[in-house]
Structure formats: C-alpha cells, structure tokens
Short mmCIF file of the C-alpha atoms (twelve columns), coordinates in Angstrom:
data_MODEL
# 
_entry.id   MODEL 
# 
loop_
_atom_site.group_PDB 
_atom_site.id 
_atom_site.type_symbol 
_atom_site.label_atom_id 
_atom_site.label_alt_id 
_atom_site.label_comp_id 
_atom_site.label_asym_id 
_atom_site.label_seq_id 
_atom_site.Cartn_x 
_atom_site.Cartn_y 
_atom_site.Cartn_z 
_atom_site.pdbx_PDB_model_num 
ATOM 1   C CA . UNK A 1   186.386 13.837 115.316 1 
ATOM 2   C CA . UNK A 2   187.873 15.000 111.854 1 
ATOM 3   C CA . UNK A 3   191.496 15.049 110.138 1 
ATOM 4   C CA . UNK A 4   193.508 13.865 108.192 1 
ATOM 5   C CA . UNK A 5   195.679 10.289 108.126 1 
ATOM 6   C CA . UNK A 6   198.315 9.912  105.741 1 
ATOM 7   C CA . UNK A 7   198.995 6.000  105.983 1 
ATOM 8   C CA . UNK A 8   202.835 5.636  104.291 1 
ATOM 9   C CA . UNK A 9   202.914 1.368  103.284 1 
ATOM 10  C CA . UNK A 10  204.627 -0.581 101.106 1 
ATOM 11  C CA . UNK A 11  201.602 -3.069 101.170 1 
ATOM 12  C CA . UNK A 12  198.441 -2.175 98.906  1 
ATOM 13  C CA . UNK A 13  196.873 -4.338 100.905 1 
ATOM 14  C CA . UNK A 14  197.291 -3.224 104.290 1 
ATOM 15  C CA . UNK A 15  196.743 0.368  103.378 1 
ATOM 16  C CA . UNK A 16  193.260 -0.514 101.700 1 
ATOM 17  C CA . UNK A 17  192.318 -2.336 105.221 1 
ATOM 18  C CA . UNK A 18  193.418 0.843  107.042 1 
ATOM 19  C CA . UNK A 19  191.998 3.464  105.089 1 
ATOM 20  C CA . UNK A 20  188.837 0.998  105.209 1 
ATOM 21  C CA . UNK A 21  188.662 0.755  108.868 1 
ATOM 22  C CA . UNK A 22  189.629 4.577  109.182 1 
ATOM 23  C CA . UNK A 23  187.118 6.395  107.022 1 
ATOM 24  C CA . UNK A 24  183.901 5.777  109.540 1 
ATOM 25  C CA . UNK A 25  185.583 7.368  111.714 1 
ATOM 26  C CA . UNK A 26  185.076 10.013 109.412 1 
ATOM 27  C CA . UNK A 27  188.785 10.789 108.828 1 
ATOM 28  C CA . UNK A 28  190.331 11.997 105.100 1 
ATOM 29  C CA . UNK A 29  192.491 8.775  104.699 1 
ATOM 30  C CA . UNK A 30  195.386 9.369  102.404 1 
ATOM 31  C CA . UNK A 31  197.632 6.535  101.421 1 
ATOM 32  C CA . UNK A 32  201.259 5.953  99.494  1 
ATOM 33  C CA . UNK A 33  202.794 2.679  98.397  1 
ATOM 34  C CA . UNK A 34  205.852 4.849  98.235  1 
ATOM 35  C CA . UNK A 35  207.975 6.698  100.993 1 
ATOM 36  C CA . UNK A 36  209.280 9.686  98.934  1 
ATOM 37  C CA . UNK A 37  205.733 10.034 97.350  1 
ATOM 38  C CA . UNK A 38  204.675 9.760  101.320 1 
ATOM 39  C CA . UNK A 39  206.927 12.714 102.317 1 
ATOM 40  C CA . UNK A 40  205.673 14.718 99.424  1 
ATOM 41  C CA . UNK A 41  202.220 14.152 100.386 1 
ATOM 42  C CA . UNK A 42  203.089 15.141 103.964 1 
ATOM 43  C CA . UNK A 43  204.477 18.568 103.089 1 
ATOM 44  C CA . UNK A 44  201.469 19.444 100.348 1 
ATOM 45  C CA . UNK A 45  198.591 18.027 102.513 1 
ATOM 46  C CA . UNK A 46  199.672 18.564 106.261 1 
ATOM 47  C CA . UNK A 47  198.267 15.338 108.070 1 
ATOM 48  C CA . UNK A 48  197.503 15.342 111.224 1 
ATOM 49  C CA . UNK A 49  198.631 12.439 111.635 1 
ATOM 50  C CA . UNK A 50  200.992 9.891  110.072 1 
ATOM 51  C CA . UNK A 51  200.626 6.230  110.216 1 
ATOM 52  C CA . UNK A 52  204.087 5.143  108.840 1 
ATOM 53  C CA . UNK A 53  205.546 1.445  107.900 1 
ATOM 54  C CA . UNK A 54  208.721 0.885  109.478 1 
ATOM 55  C CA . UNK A 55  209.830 -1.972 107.498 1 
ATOM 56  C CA . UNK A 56  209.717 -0.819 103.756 1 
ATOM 57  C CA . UNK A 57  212.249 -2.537 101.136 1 
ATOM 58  C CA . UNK A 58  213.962 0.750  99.760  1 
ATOM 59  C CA . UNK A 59  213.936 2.657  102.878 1 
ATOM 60  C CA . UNK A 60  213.624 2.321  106.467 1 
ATOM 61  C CA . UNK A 61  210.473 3.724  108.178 1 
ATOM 62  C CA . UNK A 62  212.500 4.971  110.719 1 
ATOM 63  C CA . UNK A 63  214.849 7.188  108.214 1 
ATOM 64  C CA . UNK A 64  211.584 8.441  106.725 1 
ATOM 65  C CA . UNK A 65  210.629 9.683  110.565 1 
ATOM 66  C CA . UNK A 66  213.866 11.134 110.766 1 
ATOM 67  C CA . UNK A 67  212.886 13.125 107.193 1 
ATOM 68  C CA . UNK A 68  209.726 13.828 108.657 1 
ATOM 69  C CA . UNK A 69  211.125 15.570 112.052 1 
ATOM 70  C CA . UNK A 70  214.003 17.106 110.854 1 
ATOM 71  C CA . UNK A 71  211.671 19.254 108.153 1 
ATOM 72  C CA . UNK A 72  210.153 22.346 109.726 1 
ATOM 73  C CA . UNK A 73  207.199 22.048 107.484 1 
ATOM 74  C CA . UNK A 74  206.395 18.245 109.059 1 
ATOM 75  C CA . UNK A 75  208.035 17.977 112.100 1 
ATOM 76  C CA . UNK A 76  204.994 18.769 114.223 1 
ATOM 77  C CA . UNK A 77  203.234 16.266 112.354 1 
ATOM 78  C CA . UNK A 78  202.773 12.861 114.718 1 
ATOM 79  C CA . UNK A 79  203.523 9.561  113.580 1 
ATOM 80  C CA . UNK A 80  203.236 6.321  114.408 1 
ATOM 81  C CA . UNK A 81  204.940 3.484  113.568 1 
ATOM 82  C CA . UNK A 82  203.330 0.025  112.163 1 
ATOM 83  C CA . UNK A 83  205.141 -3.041 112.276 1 
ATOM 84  C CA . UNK A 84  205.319 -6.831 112.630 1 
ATOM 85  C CA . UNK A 85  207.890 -6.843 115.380 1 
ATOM 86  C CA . UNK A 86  208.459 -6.309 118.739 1 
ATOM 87  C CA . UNK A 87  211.808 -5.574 118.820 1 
ATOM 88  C CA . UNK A 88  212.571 -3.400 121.943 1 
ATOM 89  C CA . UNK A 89  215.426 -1.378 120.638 1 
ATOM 90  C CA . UNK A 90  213.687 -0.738 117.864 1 
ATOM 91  C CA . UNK A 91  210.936 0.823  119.234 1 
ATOM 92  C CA . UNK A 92  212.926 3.072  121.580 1 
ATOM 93  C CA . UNK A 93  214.872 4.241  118.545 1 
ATOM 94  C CA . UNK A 94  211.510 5.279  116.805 1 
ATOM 95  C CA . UNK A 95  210.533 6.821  120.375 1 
ATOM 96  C CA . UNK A 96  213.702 9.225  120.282 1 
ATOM 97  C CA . UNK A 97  213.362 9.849  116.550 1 
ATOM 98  C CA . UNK A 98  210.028 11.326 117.928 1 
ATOM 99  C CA . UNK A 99  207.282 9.350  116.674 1 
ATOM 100 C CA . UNK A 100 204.335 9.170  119.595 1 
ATOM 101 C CA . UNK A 101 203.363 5.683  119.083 1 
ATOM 102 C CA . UNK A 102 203.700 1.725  117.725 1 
ATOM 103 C CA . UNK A 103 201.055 -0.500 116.743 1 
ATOM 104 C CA . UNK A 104 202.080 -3.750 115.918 1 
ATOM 105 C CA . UNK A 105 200.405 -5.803 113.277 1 
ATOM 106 C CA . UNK A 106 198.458 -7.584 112.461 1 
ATOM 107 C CA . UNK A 107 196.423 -4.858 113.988 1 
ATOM 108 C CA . UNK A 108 192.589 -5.204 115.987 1 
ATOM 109 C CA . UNK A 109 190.402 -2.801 114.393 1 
ATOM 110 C CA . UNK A 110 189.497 -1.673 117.456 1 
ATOM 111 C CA . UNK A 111 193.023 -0.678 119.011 1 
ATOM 112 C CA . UNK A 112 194.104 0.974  115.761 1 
ATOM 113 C CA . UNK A 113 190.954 3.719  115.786 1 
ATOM 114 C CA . UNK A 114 191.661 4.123  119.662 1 
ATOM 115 C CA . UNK A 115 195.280 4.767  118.928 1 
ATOM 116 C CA . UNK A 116 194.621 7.507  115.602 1 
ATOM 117 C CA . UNK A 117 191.444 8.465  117.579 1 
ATOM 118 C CA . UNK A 118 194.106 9.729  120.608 1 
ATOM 119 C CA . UNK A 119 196.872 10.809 118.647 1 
ATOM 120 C CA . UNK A 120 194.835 12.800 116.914 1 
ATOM 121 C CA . UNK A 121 193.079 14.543 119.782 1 
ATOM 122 C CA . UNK A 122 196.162 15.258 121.488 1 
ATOM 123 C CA . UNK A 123 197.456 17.053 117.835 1 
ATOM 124 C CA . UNK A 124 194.514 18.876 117.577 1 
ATOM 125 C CA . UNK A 125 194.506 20.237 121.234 1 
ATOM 126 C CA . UNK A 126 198.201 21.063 120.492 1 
ATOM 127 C CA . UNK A 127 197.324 23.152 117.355 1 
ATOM 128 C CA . UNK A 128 194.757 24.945 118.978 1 
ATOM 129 C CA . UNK A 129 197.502 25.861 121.849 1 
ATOM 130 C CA . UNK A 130 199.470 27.070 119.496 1 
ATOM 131 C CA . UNK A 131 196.942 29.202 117.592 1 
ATOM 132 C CA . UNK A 132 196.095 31.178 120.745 1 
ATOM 133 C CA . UNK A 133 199.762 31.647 121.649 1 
ATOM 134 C CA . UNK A 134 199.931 33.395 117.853 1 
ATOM 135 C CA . UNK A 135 196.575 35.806 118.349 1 
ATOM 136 C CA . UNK A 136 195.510 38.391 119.975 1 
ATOM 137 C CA . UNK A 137 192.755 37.774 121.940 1 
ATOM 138 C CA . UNK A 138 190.641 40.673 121.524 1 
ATOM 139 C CA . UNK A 139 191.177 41.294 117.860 1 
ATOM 140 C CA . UNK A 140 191.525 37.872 116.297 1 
ATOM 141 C CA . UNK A 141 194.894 39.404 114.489 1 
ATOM 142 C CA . UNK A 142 198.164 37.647 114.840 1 
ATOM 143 C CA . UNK A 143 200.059 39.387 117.987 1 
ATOM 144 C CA . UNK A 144 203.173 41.008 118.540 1 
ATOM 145 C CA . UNK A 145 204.910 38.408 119.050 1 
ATOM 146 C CA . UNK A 146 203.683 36.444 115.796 1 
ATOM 147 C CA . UNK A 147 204.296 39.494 113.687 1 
ATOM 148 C CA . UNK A 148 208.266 39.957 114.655 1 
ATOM 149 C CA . UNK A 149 208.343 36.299 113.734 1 
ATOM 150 C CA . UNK A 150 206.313 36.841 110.256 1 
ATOM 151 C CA . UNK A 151 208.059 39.839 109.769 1 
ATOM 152 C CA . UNK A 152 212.092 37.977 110.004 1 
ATOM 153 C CA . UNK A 153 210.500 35.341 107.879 1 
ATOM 154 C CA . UNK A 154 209.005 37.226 104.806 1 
ATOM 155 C CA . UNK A 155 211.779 39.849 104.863 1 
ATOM 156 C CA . UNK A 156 214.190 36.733 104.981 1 
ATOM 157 C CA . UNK A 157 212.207 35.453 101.950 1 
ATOM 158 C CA . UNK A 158 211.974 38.867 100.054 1 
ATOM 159 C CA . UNK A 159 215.508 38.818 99.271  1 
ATOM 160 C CA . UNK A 160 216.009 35.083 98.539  1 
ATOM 161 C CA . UNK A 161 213.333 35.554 96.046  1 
ATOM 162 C CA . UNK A 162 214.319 39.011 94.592  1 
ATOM 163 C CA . UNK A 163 210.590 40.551 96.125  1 
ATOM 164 C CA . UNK A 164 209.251 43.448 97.448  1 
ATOM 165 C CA . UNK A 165 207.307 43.146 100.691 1 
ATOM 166 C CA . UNK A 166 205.522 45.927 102.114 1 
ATOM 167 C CA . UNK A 167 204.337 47.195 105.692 1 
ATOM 168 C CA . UNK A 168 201.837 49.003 106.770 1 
ATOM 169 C CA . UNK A 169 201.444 50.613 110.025 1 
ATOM 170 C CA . UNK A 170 197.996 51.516 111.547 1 
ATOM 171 C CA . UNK A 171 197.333 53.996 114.525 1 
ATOM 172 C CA . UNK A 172 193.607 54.775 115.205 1 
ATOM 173 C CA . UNK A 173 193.553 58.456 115.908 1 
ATOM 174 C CA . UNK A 174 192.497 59.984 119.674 1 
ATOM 175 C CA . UNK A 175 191.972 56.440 120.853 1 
ATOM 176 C CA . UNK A 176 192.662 57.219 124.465 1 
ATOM 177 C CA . UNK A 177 189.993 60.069 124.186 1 
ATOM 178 C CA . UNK A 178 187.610 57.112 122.894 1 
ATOM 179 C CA . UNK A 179 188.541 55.281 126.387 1 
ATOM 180 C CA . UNK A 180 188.181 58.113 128.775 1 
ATOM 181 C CA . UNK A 181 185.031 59.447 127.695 1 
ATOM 182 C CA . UNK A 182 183.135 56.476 126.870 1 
ATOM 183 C CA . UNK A 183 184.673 53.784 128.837 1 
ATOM 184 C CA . UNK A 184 187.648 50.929 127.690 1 
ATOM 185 C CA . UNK A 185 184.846 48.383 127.069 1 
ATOM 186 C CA . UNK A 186 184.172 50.960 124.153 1 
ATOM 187 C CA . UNK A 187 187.365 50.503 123.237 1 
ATOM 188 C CA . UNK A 188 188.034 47.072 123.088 1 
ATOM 189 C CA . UNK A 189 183.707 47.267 121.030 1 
ATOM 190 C CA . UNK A 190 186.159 49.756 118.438 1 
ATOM 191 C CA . UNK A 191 189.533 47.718 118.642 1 
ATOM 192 C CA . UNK A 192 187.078 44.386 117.563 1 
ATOM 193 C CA . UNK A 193 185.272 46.047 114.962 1 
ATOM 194 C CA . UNK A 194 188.433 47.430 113.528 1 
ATOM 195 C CA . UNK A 195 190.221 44.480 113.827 1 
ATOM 196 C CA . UNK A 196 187.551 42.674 111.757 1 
ATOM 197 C CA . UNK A 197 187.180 45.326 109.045 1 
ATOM 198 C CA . UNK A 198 191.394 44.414 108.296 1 
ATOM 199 C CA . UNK A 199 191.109 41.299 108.493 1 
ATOM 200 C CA . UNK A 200 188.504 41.570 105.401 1 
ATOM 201 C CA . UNK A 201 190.892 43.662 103.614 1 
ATOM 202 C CA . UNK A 202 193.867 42.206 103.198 1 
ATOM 203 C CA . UNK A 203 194.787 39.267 100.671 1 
ATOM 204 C CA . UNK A 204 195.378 35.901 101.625 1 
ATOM 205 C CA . UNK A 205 198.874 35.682 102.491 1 
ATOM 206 C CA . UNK A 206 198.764 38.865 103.967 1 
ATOM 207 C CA . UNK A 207 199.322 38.848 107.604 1 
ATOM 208 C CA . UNK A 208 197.062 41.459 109.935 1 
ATOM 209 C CA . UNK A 209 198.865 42.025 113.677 1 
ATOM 210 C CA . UNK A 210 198.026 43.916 116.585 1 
ATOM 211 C CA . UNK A 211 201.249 45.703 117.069 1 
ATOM 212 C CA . UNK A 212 200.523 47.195 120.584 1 
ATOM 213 C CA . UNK A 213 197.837 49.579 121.971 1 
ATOM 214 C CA . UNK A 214 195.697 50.888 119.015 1 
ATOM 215 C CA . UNK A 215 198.132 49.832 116.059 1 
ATOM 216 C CA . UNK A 216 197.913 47.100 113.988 1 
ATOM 217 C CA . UNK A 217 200.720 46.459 111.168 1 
ATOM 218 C CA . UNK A 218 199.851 44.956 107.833 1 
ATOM 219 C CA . UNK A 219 202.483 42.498 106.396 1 
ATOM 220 C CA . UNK A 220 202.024 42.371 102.487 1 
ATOM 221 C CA . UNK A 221 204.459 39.645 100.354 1 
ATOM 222 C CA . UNK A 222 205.400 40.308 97.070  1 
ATOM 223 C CA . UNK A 223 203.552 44.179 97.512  1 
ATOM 224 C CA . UNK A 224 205.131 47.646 96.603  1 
ATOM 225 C CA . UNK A 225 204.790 50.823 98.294  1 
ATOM 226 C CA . UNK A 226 202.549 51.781 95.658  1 
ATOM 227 C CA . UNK A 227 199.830 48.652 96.231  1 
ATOM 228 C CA . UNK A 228 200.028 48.940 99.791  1 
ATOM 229 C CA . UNK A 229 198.599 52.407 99.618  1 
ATOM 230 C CA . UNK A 230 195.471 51.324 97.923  1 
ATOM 231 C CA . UNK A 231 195.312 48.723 100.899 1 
ATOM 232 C CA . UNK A 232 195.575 51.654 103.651 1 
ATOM 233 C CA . UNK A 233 193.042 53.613 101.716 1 
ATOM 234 C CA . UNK A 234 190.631 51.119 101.030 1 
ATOM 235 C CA . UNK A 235 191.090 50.310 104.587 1 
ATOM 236 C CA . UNK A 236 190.588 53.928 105.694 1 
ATOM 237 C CA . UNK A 237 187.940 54.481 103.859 1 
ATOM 238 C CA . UNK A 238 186.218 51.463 105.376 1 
ATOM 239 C CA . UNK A 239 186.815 52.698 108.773 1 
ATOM 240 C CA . UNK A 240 183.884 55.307 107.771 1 
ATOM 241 C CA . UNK A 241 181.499 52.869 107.738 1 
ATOM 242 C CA . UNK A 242 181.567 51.222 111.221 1 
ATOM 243 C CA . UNK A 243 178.348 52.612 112.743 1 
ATOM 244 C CA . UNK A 244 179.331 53.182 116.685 1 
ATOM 245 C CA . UNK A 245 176.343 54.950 119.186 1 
ATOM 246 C CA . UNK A 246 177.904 54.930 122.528 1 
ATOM 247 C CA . UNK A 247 175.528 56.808 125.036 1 
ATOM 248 C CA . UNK A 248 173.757 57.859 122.272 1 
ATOM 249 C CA . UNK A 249 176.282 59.875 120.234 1 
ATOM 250 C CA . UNK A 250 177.525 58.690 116.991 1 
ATOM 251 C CA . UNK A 251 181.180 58.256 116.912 1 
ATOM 252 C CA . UNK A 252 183.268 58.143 113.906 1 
ATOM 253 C CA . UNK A 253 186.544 56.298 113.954 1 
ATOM 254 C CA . UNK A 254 189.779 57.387 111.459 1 
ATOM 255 C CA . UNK A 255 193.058 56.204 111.448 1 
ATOM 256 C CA . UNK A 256 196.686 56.987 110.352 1 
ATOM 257 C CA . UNK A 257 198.965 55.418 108.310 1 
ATOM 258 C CA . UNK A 258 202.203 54.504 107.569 1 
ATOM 259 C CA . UNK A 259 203.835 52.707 104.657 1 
ATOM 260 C CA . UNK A 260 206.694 51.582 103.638 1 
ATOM 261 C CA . UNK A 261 208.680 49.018 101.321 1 
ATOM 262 C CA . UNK A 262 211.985 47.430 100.913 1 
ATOM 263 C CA . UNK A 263 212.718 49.213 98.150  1 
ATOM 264 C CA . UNK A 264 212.607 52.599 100.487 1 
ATOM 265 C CA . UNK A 265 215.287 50.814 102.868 1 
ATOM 266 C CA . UNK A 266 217.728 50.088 99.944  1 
ATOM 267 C CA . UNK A 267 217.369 46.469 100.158 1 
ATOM 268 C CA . UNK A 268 218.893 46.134 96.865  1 
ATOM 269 C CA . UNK A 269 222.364 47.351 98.025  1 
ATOM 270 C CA . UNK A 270 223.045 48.037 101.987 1 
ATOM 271 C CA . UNK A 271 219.967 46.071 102.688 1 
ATOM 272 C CA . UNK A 272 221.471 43.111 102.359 1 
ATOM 273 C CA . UNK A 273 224.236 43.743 104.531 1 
ATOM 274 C CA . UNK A 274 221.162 44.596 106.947 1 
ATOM 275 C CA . UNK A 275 219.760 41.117 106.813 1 
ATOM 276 C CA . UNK A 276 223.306 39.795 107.493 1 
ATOM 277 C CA . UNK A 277 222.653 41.703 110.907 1 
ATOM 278 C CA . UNK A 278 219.361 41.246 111.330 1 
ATOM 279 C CA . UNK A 279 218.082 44.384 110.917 1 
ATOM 280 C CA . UNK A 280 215.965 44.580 107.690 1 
ATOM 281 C CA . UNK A 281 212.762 44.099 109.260 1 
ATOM 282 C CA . UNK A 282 213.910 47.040 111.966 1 
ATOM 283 C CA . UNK A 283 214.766 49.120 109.544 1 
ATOM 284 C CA . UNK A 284 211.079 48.642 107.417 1 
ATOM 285 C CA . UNK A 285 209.509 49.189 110.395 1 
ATOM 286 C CA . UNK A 286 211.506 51.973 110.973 1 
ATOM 287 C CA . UNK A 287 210.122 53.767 108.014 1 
ATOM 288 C CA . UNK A 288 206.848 52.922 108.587 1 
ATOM 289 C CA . UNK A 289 206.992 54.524 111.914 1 
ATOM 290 C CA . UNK A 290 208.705 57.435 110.280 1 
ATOM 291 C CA . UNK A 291 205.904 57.697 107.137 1 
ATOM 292 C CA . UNK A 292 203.312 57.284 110.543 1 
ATOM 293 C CA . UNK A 293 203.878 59.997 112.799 1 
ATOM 294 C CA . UNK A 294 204.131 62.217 109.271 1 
ATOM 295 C CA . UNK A 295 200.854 61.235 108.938 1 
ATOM 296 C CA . UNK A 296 199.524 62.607 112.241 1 
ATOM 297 C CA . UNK A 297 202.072 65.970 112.171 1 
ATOM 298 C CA . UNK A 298 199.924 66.411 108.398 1 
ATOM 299 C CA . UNK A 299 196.399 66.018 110.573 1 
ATOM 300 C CA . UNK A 300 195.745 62.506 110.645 1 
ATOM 301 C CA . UNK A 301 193.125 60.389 109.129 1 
ATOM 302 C CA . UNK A 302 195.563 59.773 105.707 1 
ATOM 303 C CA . UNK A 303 198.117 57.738 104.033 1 
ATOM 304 C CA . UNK A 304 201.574 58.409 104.073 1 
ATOM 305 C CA . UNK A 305 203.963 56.672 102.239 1 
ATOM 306 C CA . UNK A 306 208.223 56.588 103.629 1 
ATOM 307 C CA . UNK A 307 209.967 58.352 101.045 1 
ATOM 308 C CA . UNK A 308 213.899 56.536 100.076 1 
ATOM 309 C CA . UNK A 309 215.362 60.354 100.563 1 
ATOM 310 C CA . UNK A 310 214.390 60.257 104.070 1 
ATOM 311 C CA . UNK A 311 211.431 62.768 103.932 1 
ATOM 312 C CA . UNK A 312 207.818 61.273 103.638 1 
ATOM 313 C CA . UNK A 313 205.377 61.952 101.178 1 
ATOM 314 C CA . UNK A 314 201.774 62.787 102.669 1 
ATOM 315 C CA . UNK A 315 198.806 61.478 100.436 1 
ATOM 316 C CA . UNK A 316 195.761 63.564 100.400 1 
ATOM 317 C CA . UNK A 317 192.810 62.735 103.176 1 
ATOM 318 C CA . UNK A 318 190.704 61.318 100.343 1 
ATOM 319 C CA . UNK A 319 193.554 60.222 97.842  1 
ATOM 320 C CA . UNK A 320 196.563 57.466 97.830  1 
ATOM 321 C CA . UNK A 321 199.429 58.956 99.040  1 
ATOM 322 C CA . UNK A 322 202.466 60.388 96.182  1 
ATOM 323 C CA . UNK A 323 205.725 59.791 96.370  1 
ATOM 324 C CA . UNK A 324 208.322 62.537 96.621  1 
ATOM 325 C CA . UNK A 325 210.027 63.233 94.042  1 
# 
C-alpha cells in the first residue's frame, strides 16, 4: 500500500524510529521537529495521513489538530495522536477534535504499521469515493455538479486576485441524429472519444466538465476571451481527427462553441455587485450560452466569442473567432 505519513514530533528520536519502521512499508515518511513547520508541510505535501505528538513544549498537539481540521485544505487529512498517556479525557477531546486514532507510546512496531496501515486504507477508499462523486462516468470529465462548484470557486478567486477567467461552452452538433441512426452505444463510443480529446487540450489547472447531454464546459483561470478561442479551435480542429466507422460509414464529428470572459460580464464594475449575489458565474455562463447558440444560428462547427455590447461575434469555420467592434 502507498502514501504519504507526515510524522509531526518534538523528539528527533522518535521520529527517526518511526519513519524507520514506516518506510518498508513502502510509505513516503515525512517528519518535523516543529508544529508550525508540520502544518506547513501538511498544506504543501497533502499527507494522507498524519501521525501527530500531542504533548509538544510550545504547543499542544491537540491545538495543532484543531489547525489541522479547521483548514479546508487539511481537514480531510486523518490524524492520529501519539502519546505517553492514557488519560481518558484526553483522548475523547482529541476524538471530537476529529483525529481517528491514539497510539500510545512507547509504541510495538507491529501495532503502529497496523494502525497507519488502516488509517490509511480507509483515507484512500474515502478519496476514491469522493473522486467518483466529482466525475462523470462515461467521460472521465468533472460533472455537473463539480463544475457549478469549480465554477463559484474560480470566479470567487478571479476577483480577489484581479484575473480574468474564461468559459467555454461545447455542444457537439446533430448528436441526437448520431444516436438514432447508429445506436446510443455510438454515442456514448463519440461522447468518450471526445471527452478524451479535451481532456488533452486543456492546461493543467484547467477544469474539463460534462455540462449535460452532449456539452462539456471548459473552465480556464487566469485566460481571456482571446486565449480561450485558440483553445476551442485547437479543440475543434482536433475533433477532425477522431476516425469513427459505425456500420461501415465514416462519420465525422464537429462541434459548436461558445466563449466568454469576465471581462464581457463587466466584472470590473457591476460584476462585483454580481458576486455579492451570487450571480457572476450565472451570468458567464450566460454569455457563453448566448455566444453558443450564435454559433449554431451562423451554421455550426465554429467559434463564437460573447461580445460586452450584447451581440456575439462569429469566428470563421476555419479561423479564431473576432470580436465586434
């Protein structure tokens, strides 16, 4: 079984003897003398599991847990407490701060890999719970209900950070025709492939979601209107090359799309009275949707890019979309 321990100890000592009875188990050990250092390490490496001191001289173990939980970016992180007493109340305060487990030193060698082998385990089962509750299943791409999370979040950190973000909308064209005359196993063979092909194309960081049906919306940090063209393009293009012979014919699949940016919702100015309600990412999506379906009225298979006026500007089939002027 692999992952990652971080053992926080004031003792050099003891956290040499763990790390040394830890690492045939073929674990990444990780180790600090020092409880702020220990938190730091926490948040840069993302343990799977932390083996924590609760008696430390500068700071209690248990306040340390308390950091730990109370930070979204560790708080799903186990830990379990070491320590030379078996003080009762103790241990049910540790319990409610939320670590999963005590081991009491000195330690056997035995009952400390049994204890990090089933924390562990149970950590790992948990993440991979939580994976498939984030992705579609057919795709592979984060689903719906991932991307309206994604989408609050990086809008959220657009505007702290004074960034653009773009989105990108994706509608494969005559999809249902794909389905009725060649079957929806077909379509979940094109939906796959497709699905794939994005997931190539976009940065990491990016995030690549099955929106519903046949779309699939591209989240892009820190990306203008302008750069999220190219993406759609170089996306569209690619769609060319998937090679599909159902019954024999060859099929050809194209796509429409929509972009837009927060720049074309005015997130400078009313946009952040939007986010006060909630509504930035509604109204980006919004104009996506908009740039879309002026994609399809313009003949589909192209790049259309929201336009601040409220018109859209169609790209050529073959060309990044232009602005209106």
């Amino acid at each position: 079984m692999s992952g990652t321990v971080l053992v926080i100890d004031d003792s050099p000592e003891l956290l040499a003897v763990v790390a040394a009875r830890l690492k045939p188990e073929g674990y990444r050990v990780l180790t600090s003398p020092d409880w702020q250092y220990g938190l730091e390490q926490a948040v840069a490496e993302q343990p799977d599991l932390v083996l924590l001191d609760v008696d430390m001289p500068d700071q209690s173990g248990l306040d340390v847990c308390r950091r730990l939980k109370s930070d979204p970016r560790t708080s799903a992180i186990p830990v379990i407490f070491l320590t030379a007493h078996d003080d009762v109340n103790v241990k049910v305060h540790g319990f409610d701060l939320g670590a999963s487990d005590y081991i009491t030193k000195p330690f056997h060698p035995a009952e400390l890999r049994a204890r990090v082998r089933s924390a562990i385990r149970t950590k790992l089962a948990i993440d991979d719970l939580d994976e498939q509750a984030r992705v579609d299943g057919l795709t592979g791409l984060f689903n719906r209900r991932e991307f309206d999370r994604l989408l609050a979040a990086n809008t959220a950190r657009a505007l702290r950070e004074s960034r653009n973000l773009a989105l990108v909308i994706v509608d494969l064209d005559h999809f249902k025709s794909l389905n009725d005359r060649f079957g929806h196993a077909f379509g979940d063979l094109v939906l796959r492939s497709v699905g794939a092909l994005i997931a190539r194309s976009v940065r990491t960081g990016d995030a690549a979601c099955r929106y519903g049906g046949e779309e699939i919306a591209l989240i892009l940090p820190n990306a203008s209107g302008s750069s999220a063209v190219e993406v759609a393009n170089r996306i569209r293009q690619g769609l060319r090359s998937l090679a599909f012979l159902p019954k024999g014919d060859a099929v050809t699949i194209t796509a429409s799309f929509g972009v837009a940016d927060l720049t074309d919702v005015g997130a400078s100015g009313a946009g952040m009275a939007a986010v006060a309600q909630g509504s930035l990412g509604q109204a980006l999506t919004e104009a996506a949707d908009q740039a879309l379906y002026a994609a399809k009225r313009e003949g589909r298979d192209r790049v259309t890019q929201f336009a601040a006026a409220g018109t859209s500007a169609t790209g050529a089939v073959d060309s990044p979309a232009r602005r209106a002027g």
